[in-house]
C-alpha positions as CSV (number, residue, x, y, z in Angstrom):
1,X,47.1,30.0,30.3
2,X,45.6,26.7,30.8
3,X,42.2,26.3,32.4
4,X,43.2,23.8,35.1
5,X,45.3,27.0,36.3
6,X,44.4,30.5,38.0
7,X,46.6,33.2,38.0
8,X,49.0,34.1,40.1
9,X,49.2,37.6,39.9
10,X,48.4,39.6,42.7
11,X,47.9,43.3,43.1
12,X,47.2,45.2,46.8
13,X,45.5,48.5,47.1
14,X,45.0,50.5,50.5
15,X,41.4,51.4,51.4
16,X,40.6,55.0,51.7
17,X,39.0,54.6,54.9
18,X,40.9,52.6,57.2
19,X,44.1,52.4,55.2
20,X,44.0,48.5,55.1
21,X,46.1,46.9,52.4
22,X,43.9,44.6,50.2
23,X,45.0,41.6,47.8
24,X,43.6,41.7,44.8
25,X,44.1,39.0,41.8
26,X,42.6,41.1,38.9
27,X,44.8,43.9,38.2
28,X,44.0,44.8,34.5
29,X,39.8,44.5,35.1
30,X,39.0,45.3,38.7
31,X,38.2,48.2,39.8
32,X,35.9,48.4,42.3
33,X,36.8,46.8,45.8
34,X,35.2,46.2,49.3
35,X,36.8,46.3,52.4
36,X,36.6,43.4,54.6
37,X,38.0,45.8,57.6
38,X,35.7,48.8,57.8
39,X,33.1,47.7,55.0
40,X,33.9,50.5,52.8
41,X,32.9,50.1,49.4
42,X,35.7,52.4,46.6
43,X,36.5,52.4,43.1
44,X,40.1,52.5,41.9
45,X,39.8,56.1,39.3
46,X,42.1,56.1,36.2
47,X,44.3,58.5,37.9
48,X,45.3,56.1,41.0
49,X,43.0,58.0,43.5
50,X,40.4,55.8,45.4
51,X,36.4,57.2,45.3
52,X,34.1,56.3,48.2
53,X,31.1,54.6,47.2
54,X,29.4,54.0,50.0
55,X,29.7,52.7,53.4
56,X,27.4,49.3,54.4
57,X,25.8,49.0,57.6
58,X,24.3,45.7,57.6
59,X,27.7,43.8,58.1
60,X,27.2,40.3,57.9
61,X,28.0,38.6,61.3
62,X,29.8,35.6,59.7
63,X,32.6,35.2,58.0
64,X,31.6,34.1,53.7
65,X,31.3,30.4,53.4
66,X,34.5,31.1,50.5
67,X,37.2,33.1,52.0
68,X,38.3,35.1,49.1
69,X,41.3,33.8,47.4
70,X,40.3,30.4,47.8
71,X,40.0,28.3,44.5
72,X,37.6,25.6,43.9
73,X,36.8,23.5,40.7
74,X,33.3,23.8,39.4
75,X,31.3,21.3,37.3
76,X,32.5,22.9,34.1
77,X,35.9,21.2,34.9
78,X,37.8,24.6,35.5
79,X,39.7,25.9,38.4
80,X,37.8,29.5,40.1
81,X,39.6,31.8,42.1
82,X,37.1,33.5,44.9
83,X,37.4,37.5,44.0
84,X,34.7,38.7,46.0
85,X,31.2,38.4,47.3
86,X,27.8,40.1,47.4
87,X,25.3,40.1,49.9
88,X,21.8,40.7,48.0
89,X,18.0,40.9,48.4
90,X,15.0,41.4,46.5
91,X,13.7,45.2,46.6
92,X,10.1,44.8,48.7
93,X,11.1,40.9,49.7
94,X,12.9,39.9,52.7
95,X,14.6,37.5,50.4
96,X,18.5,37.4,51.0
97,X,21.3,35.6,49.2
98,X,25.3,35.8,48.4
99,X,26.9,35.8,45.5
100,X,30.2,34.7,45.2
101,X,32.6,36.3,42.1
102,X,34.6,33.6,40.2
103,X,37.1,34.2,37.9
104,X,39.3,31.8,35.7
105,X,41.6,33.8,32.9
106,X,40.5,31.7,30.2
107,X,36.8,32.1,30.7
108,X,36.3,35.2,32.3
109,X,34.1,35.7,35.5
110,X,31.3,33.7,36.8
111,X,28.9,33.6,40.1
112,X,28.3,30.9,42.9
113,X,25.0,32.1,44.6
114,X,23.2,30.4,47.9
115,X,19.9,30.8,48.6
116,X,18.3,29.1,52.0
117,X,21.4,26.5,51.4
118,X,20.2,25.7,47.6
119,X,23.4,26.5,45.5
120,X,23.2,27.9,41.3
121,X,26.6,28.3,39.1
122,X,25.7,31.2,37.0
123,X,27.8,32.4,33.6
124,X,27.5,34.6,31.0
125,X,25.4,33.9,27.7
126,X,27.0,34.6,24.8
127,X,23.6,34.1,23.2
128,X,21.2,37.3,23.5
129,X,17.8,35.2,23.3
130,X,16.2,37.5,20.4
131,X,12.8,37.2,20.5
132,X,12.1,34.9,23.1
133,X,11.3,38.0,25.5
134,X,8.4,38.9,23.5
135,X,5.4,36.8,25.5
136,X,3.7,38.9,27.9
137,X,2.0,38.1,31.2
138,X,2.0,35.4,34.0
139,X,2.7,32.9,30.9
140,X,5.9,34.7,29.4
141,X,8.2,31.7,28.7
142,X,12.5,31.6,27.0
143,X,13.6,29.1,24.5
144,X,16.9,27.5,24.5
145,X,16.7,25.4,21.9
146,X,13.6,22.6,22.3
147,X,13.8,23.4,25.8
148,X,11.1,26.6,27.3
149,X,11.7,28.3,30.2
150,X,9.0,29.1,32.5
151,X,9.2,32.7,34.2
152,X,9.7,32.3,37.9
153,X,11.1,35.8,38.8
154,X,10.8,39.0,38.2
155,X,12.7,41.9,40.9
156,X,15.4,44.6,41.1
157,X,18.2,43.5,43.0
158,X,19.9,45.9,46.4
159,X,23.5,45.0,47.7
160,X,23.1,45.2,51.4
161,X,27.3,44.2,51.4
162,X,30.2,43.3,49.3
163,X,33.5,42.9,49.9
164,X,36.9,41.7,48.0
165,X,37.5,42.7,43.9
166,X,34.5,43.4,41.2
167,X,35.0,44.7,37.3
168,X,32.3,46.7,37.3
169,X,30.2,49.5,39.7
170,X,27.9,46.8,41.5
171,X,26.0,49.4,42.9
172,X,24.9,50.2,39.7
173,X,23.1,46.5,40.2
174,X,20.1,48.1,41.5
175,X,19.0,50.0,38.7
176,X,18.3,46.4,36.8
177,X,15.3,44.5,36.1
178,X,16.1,40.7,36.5
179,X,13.9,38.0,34.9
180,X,14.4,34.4,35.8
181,X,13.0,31.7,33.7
182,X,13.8,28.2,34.9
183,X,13.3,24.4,33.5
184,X,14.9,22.5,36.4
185,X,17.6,21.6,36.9
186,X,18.8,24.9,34.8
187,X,17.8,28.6,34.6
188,X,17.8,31.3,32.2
189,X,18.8,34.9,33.8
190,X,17.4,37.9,31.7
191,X,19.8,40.9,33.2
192,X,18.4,44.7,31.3
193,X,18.4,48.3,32.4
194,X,16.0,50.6,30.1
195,X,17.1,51.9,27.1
196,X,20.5,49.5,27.3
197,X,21.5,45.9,25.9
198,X,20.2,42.7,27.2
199,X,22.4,40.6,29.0
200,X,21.8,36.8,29.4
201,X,23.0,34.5,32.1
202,X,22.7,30.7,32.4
203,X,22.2,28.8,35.4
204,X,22.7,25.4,36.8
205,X,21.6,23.6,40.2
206,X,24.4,22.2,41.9
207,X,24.3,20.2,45.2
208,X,25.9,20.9,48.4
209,X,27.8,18.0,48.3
210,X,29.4,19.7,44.8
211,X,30.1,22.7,46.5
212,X,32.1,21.3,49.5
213,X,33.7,19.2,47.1
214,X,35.0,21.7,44.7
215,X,36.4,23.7,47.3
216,X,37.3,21.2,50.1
217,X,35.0,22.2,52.1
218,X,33.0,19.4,55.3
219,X,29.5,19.7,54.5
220,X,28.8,20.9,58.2
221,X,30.4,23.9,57.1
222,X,27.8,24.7,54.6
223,X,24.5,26.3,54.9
224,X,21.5,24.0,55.9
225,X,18.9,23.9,52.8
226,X,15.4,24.6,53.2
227,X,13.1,24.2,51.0
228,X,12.8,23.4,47.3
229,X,15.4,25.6,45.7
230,X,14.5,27.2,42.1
231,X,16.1,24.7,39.7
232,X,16.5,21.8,42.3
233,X,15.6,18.9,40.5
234,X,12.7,16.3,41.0
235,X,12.8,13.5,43.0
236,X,13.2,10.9,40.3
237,X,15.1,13.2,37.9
238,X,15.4,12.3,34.6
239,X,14.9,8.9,34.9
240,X,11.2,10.1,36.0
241,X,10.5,9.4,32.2
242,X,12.3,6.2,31.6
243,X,10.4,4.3,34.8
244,X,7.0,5.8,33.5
245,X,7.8,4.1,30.1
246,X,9.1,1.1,31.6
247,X,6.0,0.6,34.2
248,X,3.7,1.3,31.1
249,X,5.6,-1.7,29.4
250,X,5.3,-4.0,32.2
251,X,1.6,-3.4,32.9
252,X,0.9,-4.1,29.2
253,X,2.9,-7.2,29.4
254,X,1.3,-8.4,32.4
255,X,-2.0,-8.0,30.4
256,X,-0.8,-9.8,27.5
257,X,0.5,-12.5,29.7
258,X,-2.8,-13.0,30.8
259,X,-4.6,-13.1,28.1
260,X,-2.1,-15.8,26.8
261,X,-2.5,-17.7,29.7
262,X,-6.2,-17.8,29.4
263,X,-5.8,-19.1,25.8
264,X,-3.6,-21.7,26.7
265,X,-5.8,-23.1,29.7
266,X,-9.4,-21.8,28.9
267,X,-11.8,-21.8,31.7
268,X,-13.8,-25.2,32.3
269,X,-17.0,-26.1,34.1
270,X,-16.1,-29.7,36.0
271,X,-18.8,-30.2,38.3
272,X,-21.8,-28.5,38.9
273,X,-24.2,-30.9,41.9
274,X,-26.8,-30.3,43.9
275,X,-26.9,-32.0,47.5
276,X,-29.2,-32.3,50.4
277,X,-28.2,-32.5,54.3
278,X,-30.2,-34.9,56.6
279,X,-32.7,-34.4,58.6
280,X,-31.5,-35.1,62.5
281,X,-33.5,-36.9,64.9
282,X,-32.7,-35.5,68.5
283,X,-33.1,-32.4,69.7
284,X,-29.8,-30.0,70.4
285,X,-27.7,-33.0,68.9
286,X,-25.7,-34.1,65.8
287,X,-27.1,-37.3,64.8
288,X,-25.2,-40.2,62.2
289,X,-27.7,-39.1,59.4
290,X,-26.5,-34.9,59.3
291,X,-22.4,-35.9,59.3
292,X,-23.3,-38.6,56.9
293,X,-20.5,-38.5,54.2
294,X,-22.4,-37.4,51.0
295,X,-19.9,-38.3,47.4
296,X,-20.0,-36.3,44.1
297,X,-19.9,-37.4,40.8
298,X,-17.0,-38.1,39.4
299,X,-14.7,-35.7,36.8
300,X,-11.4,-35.3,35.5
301,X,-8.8,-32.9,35.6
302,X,-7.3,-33.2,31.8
303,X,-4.0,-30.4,32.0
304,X,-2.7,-30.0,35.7
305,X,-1.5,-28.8,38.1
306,X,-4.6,-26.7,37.8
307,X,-6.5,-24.4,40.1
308,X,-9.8,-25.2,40.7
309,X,-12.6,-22.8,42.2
310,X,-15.4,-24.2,44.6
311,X,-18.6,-22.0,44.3
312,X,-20.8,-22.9,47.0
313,X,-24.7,-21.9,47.5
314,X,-26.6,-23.2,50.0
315,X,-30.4,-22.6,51.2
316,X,-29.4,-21.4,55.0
317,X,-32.0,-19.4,56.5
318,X,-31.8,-18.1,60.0
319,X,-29.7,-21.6,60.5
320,X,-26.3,-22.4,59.7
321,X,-24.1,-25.1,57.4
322,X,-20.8,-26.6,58.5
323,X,-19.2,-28.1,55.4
324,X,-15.7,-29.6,55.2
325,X,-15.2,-31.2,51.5
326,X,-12.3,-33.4,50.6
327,X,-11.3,-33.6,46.6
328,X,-10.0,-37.1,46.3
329,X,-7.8,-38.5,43.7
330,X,-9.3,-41.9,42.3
331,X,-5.9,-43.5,41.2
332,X,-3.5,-42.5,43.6
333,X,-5.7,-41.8,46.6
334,X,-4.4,-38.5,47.2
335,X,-6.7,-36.1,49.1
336,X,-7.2,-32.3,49.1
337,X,-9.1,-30.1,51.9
338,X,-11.0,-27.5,52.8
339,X,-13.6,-26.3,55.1
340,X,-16.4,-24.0,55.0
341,X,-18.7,-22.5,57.3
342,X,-22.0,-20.9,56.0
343,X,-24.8,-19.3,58.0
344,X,-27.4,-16.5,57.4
345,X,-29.5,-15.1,59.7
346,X,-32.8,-12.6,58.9
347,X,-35.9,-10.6,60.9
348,X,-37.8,-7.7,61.4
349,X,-36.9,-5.5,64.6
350,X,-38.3,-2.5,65.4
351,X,-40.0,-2.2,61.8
352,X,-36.8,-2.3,60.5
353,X,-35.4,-5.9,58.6
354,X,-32.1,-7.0,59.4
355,X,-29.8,-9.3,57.8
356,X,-26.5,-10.8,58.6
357,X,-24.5,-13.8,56.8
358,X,-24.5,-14.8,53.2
359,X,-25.7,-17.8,51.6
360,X,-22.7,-18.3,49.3
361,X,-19.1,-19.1,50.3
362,X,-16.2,-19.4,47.4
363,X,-12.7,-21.9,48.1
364,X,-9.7,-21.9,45.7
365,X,-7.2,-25.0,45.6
366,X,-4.3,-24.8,43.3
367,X,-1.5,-27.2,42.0
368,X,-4.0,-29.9,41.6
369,X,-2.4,-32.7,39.5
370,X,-4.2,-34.0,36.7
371,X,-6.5,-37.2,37.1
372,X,-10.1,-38.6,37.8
373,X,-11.6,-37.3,41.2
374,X,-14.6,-36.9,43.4
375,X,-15.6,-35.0,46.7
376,X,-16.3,-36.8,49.9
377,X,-18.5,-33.8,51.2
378,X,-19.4,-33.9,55.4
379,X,-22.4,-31.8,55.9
380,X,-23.3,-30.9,59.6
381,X,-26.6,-28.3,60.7
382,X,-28.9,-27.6,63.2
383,X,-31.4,-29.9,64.4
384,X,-34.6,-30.8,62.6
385,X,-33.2,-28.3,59.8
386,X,-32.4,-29.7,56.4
387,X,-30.4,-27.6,53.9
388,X,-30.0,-27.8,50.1
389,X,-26.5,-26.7,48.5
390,X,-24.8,-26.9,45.6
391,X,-21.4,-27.4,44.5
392,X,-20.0,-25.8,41.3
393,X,-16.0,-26.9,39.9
394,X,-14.5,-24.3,37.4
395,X,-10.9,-25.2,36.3
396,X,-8.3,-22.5,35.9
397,X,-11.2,-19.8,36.7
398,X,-9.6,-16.1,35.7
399,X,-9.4,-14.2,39.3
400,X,-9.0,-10.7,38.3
401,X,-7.6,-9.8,42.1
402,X,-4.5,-11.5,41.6
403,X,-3.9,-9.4,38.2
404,X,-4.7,-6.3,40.1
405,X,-2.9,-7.0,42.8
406,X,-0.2,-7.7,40.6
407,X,-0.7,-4.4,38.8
408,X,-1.0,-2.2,41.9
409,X,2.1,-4.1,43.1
410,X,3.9,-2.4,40.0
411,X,2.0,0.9,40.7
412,X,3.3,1.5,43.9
413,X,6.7,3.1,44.1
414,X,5.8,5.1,40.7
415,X,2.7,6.4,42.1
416,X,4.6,7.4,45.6
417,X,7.1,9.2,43.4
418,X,4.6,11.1,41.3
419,X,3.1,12.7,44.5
420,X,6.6,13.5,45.4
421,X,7.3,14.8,42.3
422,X,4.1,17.3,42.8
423,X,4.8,18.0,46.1
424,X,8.2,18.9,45.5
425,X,7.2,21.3,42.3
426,X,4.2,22.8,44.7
427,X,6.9,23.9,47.0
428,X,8.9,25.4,44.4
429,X,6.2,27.3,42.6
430,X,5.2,28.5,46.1
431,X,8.5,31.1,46.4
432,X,7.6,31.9,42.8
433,X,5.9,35.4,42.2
434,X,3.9,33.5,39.2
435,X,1.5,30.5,38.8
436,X,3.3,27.4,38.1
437,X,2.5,26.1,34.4
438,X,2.0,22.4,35.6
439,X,-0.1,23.0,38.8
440,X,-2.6,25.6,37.4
């Protein structure tokens, strides 16, 4: 039979309880069933009489997500019939989940569980795992290949409700030890009983949106997930690796690209001049002498445009400088500004000295064309106060802020998703019953 098909057969049985007739799909294998009517759980004996198992209490107050019989496609490209579900918990948790039974007649059964609205797919192993059950303690891991699997779990299972079609006795479910080990977005299910085989299960995260799909279900029929579910991948996934790799790259091609550009056009010293304000005449006023226009030496700008940084120090004390300085071109008369305004004031109060100001100021001007220029510098102070400054020209100085800026801009969204990606694993570790191997 193909495996884009499910059977067709169907079977019915009467409940010993309430005498309901039930559909079943899985006449040759099942042979326990649950009653949806009166919650009667009954096996099927070889002779054709029905046994009572038990009768559940805690009856669940909705009806399952999967009605049974319905048939969904799963990410392993086969169709699933619903044959039953389980309502579970942890023995000493409060920790609840169903499990939904799937069965395709090519493949055999497999599970559909959802925890807190976080959804696993969960099928047999036909590898037993020899020897990878051998680590003890909180740092017991399972290999699969290069891949190791963490232990997240460790608890024996009690069926609080099932109903629809099952192969074997669940109830026989609580006398099992189940180990999870998980290495997101997959988990390996260590199933054993003592004294009795090992069985193995393999799990994969799938997202809501997968579930609803497969069975054509809305998403507001779903449960809401909380949480960071077991095997839920990272934010970032697997490209998490790629964009470290790449960011790597860029940041050491941004450092290349500087150090290429410093080669190319090296740092140069074009001026370096010391100048002197005058000395006013008037009390409380500006005279012609202190906004007397004061001109450099001349210098040239040999590769352009160039950036040039202005390095000013002055002599200010308790007194202030206002400086506006135009860079003049000598051939084409083309003029470049900037002002600055320097002041620094010092004393003793209360025992205690006090400063405020600086003495230095800095000014950048970029795309400055190549040629012969000078400053035209306008010098303006207090009264009766002279003040001494100098002016100091580099060409194409290296300004490590813009590189760093540069770098931090090409920092930012991985360093947001890395504290993501640890928040999100924190959460997941923190429904674990051990330490998380990356956060301890």
């Amino acid at each position: 039979m193909s495996s884009g098909q499910v059977t067709s057969l169907e079977a019915r049985v009467a409940c010993p309880s309430c005498l309901a007739q039930l559909t079943y799909y899985d006449p040759v294998n099942s042979i326990v069933f649950g009653c949806p009517e009166c919650h009667t759980l009954f096996r099927q004996q070889a002779n054709g009489s029905p046994e009572r198992l038990k009768s559940f209490q805690d009856i669940p107050r909705e009806a399952p997500i999967l009605p049974l019989g319905s048939i969904g496609t799963l990410p392993d490209g086969r169709l699933y019939r619903v044959m039953g579900y389980m309502l579970r918990k942890e023995a000493g948790s409060p920790a609840r989940w169903l499990e939904f039974m799937l069965f395709n007649p090519d493949t055999g059964y497999a599970q559909l569980a959802v925890y807190e609205g976080h959804w696993t797919f969960i099928q047999p192993s036909a590898e037993q795992h020899k020897g990878l059950s051998g680590y003890s303690g909180n740092n017991r891991v399972a290999l699969d290949g290069d891949t190791k699997f963490n232990i997240y779990n460790k608890y024996q299972p009690r069926i609080l409700y099932a109903a629809g079609e099952f192969d074997w006795n669940i109830l026989e479910d609580e006398r099992l030890t189940v180990t999870e080990f998980v290495a997101p977005p997959r988990m390996l299910v260590e199933e054993k009983v003592k004294g009795q085989a090992v069985h193995w299960f393999r799990a994969e995260h799938l997202e809501p949106q997968q579930v609803a799909q497969a069975f054509g279900l809305t998403m507001s029929r779903l449960p809401y997930r909380e949480g960071v579910g077991a095997v839920q991948p990272m934010p970032g996934g697997n490209s998490w690796s790629t964009l470290k790799n790449f960011t790597l790259l860029l940041l050491i091609l941004t450092l290349l690209t500087e150090l290429v550009m410093v080669g190319v056009r090296p740092r140069r010293q074009l001026l370096s001049q010391e100048f002197v304000s005058e000395v006013g005449s008037a009390p409380g006023a500006m005279t012609e002498a202190t906004s007397k226009v004061q001109v450099s030496n001349s210098f040239d700008i040999q590769d352009g445009p160039a950036v040039l940084d202005f390095a000013l120090h002055t002599s200010v004390n308790n007194t202030w400088l206002e400086l506006p300085v135009s860079l003049v071109n000598e051939q084409t008369g083309q003029g470049f500004e900037f002002s600055k305004s320097i002041e620094h004031y010092s004393g003793v109060e209360d025992g205690y000295g006090w400063s405020e100001g600086s003495v230095d100021a800095e000014a950048t001007l970029d795309q400055v064309p190549p040629g012969r220029y000078h400053l035209n510098l306008y010098p303006s102070t207090d009264y009766n106060r002279q003040v001494t400054f100098s002016v100091t020209i580099t060409e194409n100085p290296w300004v490590p802020s813009n590189l760093l800026l540069f770098m931090l801009a090409l920092l930012i969204y991985p360093t947001i998703l890395y504290f993501r990606r640890h928040h999100h694993e924190q959460q997941r570790w923190d429904n674990s019953n051990f330490p998380s191997p990356h956060l301890h």
